[in-house]
VORO-611053 format. One line per 8 residues: number of its first residue (from 0); for each residue x, y, z negated of N, C-alpha, C. Coordinates in pm, 1 decimal. Each point is the difference from the previous one (the first is absolute). Layout:
<recs>
NUM> X/Y/Z/X/Y/Z/X/Y/Z ~ ...
</recs>
This chain:
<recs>
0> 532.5/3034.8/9932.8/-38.3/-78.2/-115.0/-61.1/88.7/-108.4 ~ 47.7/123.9/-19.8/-39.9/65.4/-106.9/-154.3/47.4/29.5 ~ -24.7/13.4/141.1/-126.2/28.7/54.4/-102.3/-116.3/-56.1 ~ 20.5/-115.1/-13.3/-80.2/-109.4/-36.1/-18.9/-62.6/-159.0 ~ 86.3/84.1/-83.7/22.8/18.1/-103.6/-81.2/126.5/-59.8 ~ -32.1/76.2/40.2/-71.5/123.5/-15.1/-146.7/-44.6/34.7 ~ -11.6/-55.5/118.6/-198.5/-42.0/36.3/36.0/-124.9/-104.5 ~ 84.4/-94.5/-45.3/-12.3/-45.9/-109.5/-74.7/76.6/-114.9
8> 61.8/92.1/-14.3/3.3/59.4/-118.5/-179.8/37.8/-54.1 ~ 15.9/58.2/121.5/-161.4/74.4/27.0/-93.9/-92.0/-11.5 ~ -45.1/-107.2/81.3/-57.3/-129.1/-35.3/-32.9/-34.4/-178.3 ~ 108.8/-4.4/-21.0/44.0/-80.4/-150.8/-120.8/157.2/-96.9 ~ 50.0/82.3/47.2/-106.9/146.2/-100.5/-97.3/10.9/53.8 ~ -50.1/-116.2/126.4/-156.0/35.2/12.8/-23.3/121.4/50.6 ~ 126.5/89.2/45.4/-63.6/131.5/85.7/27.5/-14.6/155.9 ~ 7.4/-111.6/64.5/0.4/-112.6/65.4/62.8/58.9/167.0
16> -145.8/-16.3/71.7/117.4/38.5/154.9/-53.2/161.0/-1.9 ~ -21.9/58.6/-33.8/-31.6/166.7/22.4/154.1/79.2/-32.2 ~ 119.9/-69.7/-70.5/88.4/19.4/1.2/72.0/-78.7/57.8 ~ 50.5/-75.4/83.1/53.2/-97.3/59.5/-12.8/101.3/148.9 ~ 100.5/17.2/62.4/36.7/61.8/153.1/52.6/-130.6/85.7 ~ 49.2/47.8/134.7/53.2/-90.5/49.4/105.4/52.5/94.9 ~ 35.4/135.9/-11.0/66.1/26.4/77.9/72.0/172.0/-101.6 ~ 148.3/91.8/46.9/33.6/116.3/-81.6/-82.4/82.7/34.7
24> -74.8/20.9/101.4/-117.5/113.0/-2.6/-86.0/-31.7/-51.9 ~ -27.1/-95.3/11.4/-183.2/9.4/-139.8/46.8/0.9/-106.4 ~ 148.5/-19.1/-33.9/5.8/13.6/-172.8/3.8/148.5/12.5 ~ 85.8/51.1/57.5/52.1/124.1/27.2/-222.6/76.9/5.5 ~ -44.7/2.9/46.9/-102.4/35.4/27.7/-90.0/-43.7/-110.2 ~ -21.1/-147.6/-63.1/-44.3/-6.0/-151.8/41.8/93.8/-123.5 ~ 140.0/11.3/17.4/70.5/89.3/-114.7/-80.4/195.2/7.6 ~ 26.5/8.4/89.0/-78.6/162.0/64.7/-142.0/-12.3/-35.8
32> -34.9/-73.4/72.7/-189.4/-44.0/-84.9/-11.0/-17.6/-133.7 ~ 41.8/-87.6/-93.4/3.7/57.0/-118.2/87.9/95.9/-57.5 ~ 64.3/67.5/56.0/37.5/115.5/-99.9/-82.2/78.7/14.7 ~ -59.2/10.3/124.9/-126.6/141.2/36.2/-136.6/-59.4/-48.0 ~ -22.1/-101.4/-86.6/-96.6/-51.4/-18.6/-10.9/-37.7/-160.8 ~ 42.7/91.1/-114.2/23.2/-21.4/-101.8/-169.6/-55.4/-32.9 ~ -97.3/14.8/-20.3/-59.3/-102.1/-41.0/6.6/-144.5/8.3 ~ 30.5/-20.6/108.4/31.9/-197.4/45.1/148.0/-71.5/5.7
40> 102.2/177.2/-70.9/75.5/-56.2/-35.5/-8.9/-109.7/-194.1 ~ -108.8/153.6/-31.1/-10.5/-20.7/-121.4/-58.3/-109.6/-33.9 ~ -102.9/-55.9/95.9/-67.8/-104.0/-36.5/64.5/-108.9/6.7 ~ 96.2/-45.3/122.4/128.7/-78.8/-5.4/84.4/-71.7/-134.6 ~ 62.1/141.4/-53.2/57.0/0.7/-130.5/-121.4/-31.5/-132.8 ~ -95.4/69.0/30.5/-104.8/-92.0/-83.9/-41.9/-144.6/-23.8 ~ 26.5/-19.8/145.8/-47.5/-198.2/10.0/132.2/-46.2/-45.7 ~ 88.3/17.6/42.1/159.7/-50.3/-35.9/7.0/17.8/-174.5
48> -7.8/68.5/-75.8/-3.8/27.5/-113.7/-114.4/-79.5/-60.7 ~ -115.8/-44.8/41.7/-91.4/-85.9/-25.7/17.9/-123.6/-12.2 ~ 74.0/-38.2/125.5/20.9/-135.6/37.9/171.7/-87.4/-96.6 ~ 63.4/135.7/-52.5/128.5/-28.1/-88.1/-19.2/-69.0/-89.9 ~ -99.8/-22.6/-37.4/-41.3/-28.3/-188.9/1.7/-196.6/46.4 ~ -62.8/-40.1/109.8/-47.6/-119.4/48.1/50.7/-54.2/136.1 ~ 101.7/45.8/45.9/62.8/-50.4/113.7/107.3/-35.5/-45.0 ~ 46.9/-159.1/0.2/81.3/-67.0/-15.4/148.1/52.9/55.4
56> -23.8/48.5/90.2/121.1/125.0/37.5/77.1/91.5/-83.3 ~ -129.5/30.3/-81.7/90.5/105.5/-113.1/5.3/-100.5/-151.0 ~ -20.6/-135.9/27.4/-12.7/-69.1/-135.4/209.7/-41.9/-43.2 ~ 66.5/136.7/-56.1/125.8/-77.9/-13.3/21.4/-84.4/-76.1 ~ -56.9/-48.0/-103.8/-3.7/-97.1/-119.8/-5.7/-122.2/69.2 ~ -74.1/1.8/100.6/-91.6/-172.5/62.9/178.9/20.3/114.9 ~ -25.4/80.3/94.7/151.5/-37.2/75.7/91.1/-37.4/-84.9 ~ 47.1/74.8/-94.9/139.1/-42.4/-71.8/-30.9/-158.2/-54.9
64> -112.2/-14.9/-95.9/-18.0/-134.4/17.8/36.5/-139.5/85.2 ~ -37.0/46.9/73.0/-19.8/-79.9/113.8/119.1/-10.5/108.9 ~ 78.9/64.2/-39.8/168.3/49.2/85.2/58.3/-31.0/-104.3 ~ 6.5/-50.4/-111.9/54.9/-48.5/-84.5/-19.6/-186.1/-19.2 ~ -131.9/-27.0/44.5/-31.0/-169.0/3.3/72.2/-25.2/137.7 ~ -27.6/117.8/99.5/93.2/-78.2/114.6/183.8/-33.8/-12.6 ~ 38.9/104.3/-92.6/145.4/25.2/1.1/1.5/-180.7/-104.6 ~ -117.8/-24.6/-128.8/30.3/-147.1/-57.3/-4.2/-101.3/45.7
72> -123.0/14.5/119.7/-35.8/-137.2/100.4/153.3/-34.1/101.9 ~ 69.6/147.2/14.1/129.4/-34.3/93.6/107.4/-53.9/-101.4 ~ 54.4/9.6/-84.7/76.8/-22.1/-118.4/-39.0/-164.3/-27.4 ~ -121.2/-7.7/-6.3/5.6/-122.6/-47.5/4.9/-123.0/169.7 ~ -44.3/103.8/84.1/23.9/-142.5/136.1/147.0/-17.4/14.2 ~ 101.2/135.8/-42.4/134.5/-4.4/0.6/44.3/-150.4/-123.5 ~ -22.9/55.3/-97.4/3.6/-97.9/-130.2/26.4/-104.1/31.9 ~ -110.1/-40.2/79.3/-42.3/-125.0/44.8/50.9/-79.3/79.1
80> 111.1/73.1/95.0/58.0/1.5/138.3/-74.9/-9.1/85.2 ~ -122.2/-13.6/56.9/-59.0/45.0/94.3/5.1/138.4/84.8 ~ -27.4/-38.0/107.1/39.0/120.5/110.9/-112.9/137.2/-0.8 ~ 38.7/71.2/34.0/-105.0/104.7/10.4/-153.0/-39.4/96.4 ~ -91.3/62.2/-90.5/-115.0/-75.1/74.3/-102.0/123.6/-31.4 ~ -122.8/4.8/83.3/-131.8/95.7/18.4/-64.9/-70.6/-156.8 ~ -45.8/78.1/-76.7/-96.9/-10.4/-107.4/-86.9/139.4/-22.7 ~ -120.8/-109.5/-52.2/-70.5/131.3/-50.8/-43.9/52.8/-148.3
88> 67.7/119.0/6.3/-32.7/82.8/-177.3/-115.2/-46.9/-82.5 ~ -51.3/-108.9/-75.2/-90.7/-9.3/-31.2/-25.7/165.2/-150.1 ~ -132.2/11.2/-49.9/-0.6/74.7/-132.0/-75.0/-80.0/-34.1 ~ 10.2/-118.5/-12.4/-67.5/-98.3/-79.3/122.9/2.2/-176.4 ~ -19.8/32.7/-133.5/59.9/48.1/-60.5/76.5/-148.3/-47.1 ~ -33.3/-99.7/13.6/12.4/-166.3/-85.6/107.7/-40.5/96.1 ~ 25.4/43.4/160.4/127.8/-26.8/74.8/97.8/91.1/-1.7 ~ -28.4/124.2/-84.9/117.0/72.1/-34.9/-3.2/21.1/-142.4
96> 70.0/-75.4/-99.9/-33.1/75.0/-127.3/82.6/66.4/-88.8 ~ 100.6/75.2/97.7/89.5/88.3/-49.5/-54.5/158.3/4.1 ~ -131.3/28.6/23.3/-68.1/108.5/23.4/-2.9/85.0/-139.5 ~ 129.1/98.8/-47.5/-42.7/101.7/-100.1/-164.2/-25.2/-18.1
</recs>
């Protein structure tokens, strides 16, 4: 799982399948390639550092937000007595207006 969480990861920063393996020797063998390859390591850490400012990934303000309307949307289906149910987080600001 953590393997699919990681090509998650990579995806989400746009430095996409060139880091994504599929097996412990090509990571094992990716890791050796860039360490002996400090330019394309550097460029790596360049795009990643690029992509921080605007990837919703590194946006913690918008997650906490938004992990906070889910924790009200559950509170209030409780409230309500209704059973636990699938919803979706809107950031529409007029259906949540407890937003600091």
């Amino acid at each position: 799982m953590a393997t699919r969480v990681a090509g998650s990861l990579c995806l989400a920063t746009r430095l996409g399948v060139e880091m994504i393996v599929s097996s412990m020797k090509e990571y094992e063998e990716k890791a050796v390639s860039l360490a002996l390859n400090h330019p394309k390591l550097q460029d790596l850490t360049n795009r990643l550092k690029a992509v921080r400012m605007s990837c919703p990934l590194f946006d913690t303000p918008r997650c906490v937000r938004n992990l906070e309307r889910s924790y009200f949307n559950m509170w209030n289906l409780y409230c309500f007595g209704k059973h636990p149910q699938h919803f979706k987080v809107s950031e529409n600001d007029s259906e949540f207006p407890f937003d600091r």
